[in-house]
NUKOLMAR-207851 format. One record per atom (N, C-alpha, C): residue in three letters; x, z, y. Coordinates in steps of 0.02 Angstrom, whole numbers, plus 50000, padded with zeros to 5 digits. Example, Ala and Ser with C-alpha at 12.3 -4.5 7.8 and 13.67 -1.06 7.14 Angstrom:
<recs>
ala506605039049716/ala506155039049775/ala506605039049835/ser506425035449888/ser506845035749947/ser506455039450002/
</recs>
This chain:
<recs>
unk500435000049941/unk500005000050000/unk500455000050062/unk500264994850111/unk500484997050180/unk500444999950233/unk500625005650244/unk500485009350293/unk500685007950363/unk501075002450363/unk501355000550438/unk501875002950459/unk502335008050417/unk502915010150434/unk503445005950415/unk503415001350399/unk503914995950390/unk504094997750293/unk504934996750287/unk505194995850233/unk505855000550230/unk505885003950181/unk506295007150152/unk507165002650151/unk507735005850135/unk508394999750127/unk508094995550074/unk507974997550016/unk507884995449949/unk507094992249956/unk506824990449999/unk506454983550033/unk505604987850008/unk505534992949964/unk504974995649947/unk504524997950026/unk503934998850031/unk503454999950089/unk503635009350092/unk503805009050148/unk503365019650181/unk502945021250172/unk502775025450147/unk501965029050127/unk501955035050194/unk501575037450182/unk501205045550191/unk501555049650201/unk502025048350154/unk502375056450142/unk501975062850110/unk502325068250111/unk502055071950086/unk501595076950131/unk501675075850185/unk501225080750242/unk500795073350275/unk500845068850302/unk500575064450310/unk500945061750372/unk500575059350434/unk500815059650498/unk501195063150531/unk501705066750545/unk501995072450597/unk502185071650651/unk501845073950708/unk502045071450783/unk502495073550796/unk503245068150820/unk503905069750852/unk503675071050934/unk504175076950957/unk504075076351037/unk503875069851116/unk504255064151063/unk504135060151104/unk503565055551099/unk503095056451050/unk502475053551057/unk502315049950984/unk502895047750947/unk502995045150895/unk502945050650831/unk502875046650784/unk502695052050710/unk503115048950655/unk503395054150625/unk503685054550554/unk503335053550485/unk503495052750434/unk503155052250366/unk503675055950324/unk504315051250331/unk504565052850259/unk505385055050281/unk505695051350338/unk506435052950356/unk506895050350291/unk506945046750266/unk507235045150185/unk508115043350243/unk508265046350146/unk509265047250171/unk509555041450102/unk509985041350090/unk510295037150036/unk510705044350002/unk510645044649940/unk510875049549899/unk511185049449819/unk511585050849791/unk511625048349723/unk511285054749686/unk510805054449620/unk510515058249586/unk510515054549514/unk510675058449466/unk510715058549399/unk511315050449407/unk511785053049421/unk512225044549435/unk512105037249457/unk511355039949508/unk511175033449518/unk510945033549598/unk511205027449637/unk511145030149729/unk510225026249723/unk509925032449773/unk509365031249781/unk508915033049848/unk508495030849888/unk508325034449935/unk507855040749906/unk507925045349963/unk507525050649945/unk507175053650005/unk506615055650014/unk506335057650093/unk506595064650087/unk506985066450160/unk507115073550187/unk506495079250187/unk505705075650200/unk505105078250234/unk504825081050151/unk505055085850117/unk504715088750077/unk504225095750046/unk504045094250003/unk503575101950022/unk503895110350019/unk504625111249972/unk504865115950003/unk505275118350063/unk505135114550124/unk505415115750177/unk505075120350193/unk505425123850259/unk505105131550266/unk504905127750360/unk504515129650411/unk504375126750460/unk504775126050505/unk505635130350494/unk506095128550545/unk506495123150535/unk506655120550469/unk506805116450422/unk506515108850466/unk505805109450447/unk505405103650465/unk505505103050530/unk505515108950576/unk505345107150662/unk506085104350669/unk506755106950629/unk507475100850640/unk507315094950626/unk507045092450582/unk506675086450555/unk506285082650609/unk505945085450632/unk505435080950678/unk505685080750764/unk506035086750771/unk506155087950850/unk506825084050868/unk507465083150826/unk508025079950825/unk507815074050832/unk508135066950878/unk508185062950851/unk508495059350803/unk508175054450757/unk508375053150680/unk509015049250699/unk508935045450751/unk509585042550767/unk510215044650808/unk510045049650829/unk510715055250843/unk511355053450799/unk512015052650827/unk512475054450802/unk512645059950744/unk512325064050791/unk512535072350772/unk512035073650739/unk511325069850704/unk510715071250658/unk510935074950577/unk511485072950574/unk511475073650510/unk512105080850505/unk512645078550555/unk513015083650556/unk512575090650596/unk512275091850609/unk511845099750659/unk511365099150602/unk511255096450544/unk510595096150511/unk510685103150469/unk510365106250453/unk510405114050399/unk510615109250331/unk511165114050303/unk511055109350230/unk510455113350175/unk510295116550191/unk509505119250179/unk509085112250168/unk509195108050204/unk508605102350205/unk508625097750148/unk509585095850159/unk509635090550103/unk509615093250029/unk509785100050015/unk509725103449949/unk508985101949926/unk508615104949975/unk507915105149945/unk507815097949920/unk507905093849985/unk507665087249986/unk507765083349902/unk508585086449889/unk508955083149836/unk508575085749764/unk508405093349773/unk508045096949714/unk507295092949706/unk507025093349753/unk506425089149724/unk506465084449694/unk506885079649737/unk507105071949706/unk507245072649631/unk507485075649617/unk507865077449551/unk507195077849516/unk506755082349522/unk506375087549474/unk505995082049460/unk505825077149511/unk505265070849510/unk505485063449484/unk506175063949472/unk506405056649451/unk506455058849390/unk506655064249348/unk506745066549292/unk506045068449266/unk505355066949291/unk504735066349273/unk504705058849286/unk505075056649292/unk504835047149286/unk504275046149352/unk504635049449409/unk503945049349450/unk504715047649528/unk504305043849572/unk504515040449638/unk504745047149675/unk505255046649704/unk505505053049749/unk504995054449805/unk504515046949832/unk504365047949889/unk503545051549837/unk502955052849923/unk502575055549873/unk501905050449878/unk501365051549835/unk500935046349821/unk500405046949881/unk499955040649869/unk499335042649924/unk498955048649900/unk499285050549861/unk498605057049816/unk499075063749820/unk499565063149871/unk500145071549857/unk500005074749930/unk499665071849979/unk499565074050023/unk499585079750057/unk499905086350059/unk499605092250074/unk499855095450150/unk499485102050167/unk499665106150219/unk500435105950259/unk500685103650310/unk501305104350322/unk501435111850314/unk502085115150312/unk502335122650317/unk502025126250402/unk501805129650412/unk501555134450480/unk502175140850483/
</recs>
């Protein structure tokens, strides 16, 4: 499905994400934030925006800009662990890192 967020490196469509929409400060909204990562020996994208983030986690996520220099270096490595643990738990269920139109839930408060 197309959601209008364009295309992933690996040419697949942006979904939802797992919280859905998230409004960045400047007027624009997030879904998924996907990084390039290697998991189980294989490089894959994986979205940063997942459900064990805690809400300070996410507000670095959405309030930073993604294209900052310094985005990735000031980033908590809190983010990419989680990010990487999910990835893991869900490719090793034969299931897409990103999440489905049906995983939808509550952002963190």
């Amino acid at each position: 499905m197309d959601y209008g967020y364009g295309q992933r490196q690996d040419k697949t469509q942006k979904g939802m994400g797992f919280f859905g929409e998230l409004k960045r400060p400047g007027g624009g909204v997030s879904t998924e934030i996907s990084v390039g990562v290697g998991i189980n020996g294989k490089e894959m994208e994986i979205p940063l925006i997942v459900p064990s983030l805690s809400k300070e986690e996410l507000d670095y996520l959405l309030k930073t800009p993604v294209k900052s220099p310094k985005f990735f270096d000031n980033m908590p490595p809190s983010i990419l662990q989680k990010a990487m643990d999910h990835a893991k738990v869900r490719v090793d269920q034969e299931k897409s890192p990103f999440a489905g139109p049906d995983e939808i839930m509550e952002p963190p408060k």
